[in-house]
C-alpha positions as CSV (number, residue, x, y, z in Angstrom):
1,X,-53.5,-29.3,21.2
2,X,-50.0,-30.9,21.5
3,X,-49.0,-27.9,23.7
4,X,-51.4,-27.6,25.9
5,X,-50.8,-31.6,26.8
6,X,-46.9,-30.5,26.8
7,X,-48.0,-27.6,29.6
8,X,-50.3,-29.9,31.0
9,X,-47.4,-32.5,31.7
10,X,-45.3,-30.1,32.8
11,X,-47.0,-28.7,35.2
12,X,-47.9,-32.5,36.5
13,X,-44.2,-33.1,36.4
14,X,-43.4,-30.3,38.2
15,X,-45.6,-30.3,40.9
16,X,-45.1,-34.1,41.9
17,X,-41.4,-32.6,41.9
18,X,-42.4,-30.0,44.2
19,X,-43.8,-32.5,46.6
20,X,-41.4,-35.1,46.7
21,X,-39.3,-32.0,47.2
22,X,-40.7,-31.3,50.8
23,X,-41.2,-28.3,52.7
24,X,-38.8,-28.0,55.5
25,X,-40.7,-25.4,57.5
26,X,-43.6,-28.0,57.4
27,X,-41.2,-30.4,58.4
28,X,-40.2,-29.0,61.3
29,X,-44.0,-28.7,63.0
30,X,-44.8,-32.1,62.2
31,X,-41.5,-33.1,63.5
32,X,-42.3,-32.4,67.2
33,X,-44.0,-36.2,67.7
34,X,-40.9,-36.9,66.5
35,X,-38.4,-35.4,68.8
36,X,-39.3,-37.7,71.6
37,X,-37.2,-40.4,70.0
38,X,-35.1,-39.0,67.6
39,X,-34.1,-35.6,69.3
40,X,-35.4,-32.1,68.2
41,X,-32.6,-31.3,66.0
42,X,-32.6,-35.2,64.7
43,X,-29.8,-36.4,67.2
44,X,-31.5,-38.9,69.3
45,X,-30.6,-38.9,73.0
46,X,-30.9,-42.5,73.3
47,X,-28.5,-45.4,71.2
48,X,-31.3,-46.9,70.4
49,X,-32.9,-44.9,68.3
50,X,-31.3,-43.4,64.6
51,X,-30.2,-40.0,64.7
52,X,-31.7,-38.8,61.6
53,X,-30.3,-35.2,60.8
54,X,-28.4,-35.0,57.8
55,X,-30.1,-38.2,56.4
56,X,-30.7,-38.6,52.8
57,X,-34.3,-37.6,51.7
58,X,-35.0,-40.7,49.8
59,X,-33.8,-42.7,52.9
60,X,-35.9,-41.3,55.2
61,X,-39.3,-41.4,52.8
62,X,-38.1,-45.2,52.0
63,X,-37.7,-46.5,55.6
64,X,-41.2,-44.5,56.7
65,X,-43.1,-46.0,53.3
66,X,-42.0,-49.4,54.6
67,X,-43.1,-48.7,58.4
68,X,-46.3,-47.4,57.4
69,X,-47.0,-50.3,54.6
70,X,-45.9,-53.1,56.7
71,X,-42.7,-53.9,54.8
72,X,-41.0,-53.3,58.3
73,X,-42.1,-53.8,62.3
74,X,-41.3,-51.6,64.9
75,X,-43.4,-51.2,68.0
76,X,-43.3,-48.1,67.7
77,X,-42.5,-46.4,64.6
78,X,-45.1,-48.7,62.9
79,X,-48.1,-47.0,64.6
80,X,-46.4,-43.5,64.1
81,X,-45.6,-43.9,60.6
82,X,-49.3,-45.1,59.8
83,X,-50.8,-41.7,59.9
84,X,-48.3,-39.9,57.9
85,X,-49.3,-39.3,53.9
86,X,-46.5,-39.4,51.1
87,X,-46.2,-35.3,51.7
88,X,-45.9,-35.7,55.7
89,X,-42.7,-37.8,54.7
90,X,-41.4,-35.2,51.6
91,X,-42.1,-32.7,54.4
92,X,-40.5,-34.7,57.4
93,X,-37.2,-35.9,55.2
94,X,-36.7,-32.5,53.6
95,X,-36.3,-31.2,57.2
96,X,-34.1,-33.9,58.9
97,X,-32.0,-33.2,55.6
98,X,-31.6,-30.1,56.1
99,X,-29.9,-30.2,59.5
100,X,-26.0,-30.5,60.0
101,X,-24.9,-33.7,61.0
102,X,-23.1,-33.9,64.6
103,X,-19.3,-35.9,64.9
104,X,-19.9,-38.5,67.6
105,X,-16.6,-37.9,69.1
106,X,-17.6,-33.9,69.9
């Protein structure tokens, strides 16, 4: 009994890692609402928006938790964020990770 609770937890453990993890690929198509804002390879073409490639994942899930919750206001991430379940944003932040970071002064 003890190890099949020990497998049991495991394999809870393991997949709650596996979708805070993300899936990049997944990322990427839900990422295409995103582009209008933020750029398609997460540099935003406009200073008023964050470029978010290269971000931290736990960042990136933090600010879109807080957007979607109410724990921060934007006219218009706050209706965009709404939608989006806790493996949208694993999904989302494991692909804006994944891109390279451009140098401002390029």
């Amino acid at each position: 009994m003890k190890k099949l609770i020990a497998v049991l937890i495991s394999t809870l453990c393991f997949s709650l890692n596996a979708v805070q993890a993300g899936d990049m690929e997944a990322g990427k198509k839900k990422s295409e609402v995103c582009a209008a804002c933020h750029g398609a390879v997460g540099i935003s073409p406009n200073t008023s928006w964050p470029n978010l490639a290269g971000q931290q994942k736990a960042y990136l899930v933090k600010q879109m938790k807080d957007f979607r919750d109410g724990k921060r206001s934007d006219p218009w991430m706050s209706p965009m964020a709404k939608p989006l379940s806790d493996e949208d944003m694993a999904d989302l932040a494991a692909f804006y990770n994944s891109l390279p970071v451009r140098d401002e002064y390029q």
